[in-house]
C-alpha positions as CSV (number, residue, x, y, z in Angstrom):
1,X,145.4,4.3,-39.4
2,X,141.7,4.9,-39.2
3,X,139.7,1.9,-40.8
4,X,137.5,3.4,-43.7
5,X,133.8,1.8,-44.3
6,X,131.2,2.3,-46.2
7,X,127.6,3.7,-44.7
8,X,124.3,2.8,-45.8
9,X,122.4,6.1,-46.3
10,X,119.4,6.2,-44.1
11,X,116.4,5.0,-45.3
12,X,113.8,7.0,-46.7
13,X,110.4,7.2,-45.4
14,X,107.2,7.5,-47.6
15,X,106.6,10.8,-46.1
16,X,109.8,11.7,-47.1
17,X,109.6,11.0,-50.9
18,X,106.2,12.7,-50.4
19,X,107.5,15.8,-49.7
20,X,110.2,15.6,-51.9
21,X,108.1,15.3,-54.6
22,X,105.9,18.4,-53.3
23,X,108.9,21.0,-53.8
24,X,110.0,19.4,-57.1
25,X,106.2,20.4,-57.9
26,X,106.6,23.6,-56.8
27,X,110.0,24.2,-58.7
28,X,108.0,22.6,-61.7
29,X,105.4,25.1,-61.3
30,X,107.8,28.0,-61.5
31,X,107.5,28.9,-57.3
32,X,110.6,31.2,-56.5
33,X,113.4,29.5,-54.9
34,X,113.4,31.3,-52.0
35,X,109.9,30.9,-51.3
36,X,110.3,27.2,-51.8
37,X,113.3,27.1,-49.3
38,X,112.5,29.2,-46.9
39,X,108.6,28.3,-46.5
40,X,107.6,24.9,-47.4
41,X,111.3,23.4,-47.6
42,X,111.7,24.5,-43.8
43,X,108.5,24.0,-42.8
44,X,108.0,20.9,-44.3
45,X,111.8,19.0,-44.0
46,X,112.5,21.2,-40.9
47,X,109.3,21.0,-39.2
48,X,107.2,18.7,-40.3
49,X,109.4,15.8,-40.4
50,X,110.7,15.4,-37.3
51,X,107.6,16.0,-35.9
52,X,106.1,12.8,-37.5
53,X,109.5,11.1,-36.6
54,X,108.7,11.8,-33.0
55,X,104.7,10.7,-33.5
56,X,105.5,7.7,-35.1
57,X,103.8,8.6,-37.7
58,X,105.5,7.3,-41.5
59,X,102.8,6.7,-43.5
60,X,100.3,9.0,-45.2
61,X,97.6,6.5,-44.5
62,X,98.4,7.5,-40.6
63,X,98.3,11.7,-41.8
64,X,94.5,12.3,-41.6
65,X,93.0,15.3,-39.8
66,X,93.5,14.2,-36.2
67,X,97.4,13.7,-36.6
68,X,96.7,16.9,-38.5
69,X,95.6,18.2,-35.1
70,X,98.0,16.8,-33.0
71,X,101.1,18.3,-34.8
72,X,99.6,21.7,-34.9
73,X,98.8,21.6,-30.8
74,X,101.8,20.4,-30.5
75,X,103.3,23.7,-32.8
76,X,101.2,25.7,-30.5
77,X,102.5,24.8,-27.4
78,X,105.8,22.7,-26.9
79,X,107.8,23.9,-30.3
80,X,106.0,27.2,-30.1
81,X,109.5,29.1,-28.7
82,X,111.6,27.3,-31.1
83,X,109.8,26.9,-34.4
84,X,109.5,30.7,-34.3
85,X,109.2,31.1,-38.3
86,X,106.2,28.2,-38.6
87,X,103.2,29.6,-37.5
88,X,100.5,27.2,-36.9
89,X,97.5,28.5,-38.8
90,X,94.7,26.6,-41.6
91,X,97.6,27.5,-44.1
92,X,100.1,24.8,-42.2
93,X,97.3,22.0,-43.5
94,X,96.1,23.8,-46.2
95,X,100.0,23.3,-47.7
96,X,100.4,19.7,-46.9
97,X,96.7,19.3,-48.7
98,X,98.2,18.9,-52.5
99,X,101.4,16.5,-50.7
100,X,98.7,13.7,-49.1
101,X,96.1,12.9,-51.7
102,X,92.4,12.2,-50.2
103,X,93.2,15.2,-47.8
104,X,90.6,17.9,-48.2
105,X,91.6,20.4,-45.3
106,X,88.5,21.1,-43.0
C-alpha cells in the first residue's frame, strides 16, 4: 500500500500575490471574465510569471523599466514562436503599470 503524506503547497511569491490582487481588481471593476482570463490572467500567470521565475526576479523592487525591458526582448525573440497570443507591445507594461506601484510606464 502506497504511503499517503501531506504536501506543503508551494510558496507564494510577492509577485504572485501581486498579480492576484490585479485580477481580483479587475473582477471588482466589473472587467468581463473572459477578457480577464484570456488576456491578463494568461498573460500575466502564464507569461509573465515564469518569466520572472527564470530572471530571478521575485520582488517588485527588482521590476523597474530595465527588467521591463529585458522580458519584452526576451518576448521578442526566444518565446516569440511559443507565446504566440502575447504580443510584446507598450500595452504589455502599460498593463503591469496599475500591478507595481511607483511604475509610470515610459
Amino acid at each position: 500500500m502506497a504511503k499517503v503524506s501531506v504536501v506543503s503547497p508551494p510558496a507564494t511569491s510577492s509577485l504572485e500575490v501581486l498579480v492576484e490582487d490585479y485580477l481580483a481588481s479587475c473582477r471588482a471593476r466589473g472587467l468581463a471574465l473572459s477578457t480577464i482570463n484570456q488576456a491578463y490572467r494568461y498573460s500575466l500567470i502564464d507569461v509573465f510569471l515564469p518569466w520572472c521565475v527564470r530572471a530571478n526576479v521575485t520582488t517588485t523592487a527588482q521590476l523597474d523599466q530595465r527588467a521591463l525591458d529585458r522580458f519584452t526582448g526576451d518576448l521578442l525573440t526566444s518565446l516569440a514562436s511559443t507565446v504566440s497570443r502575447c504580443r510584446a507591445s507598450p500595452s504589455t507594461t502599460t498593463s503591469l503599470g496599475p500591478a507595481v506601484p511607483g511604475l509610470v510606464p515610459a
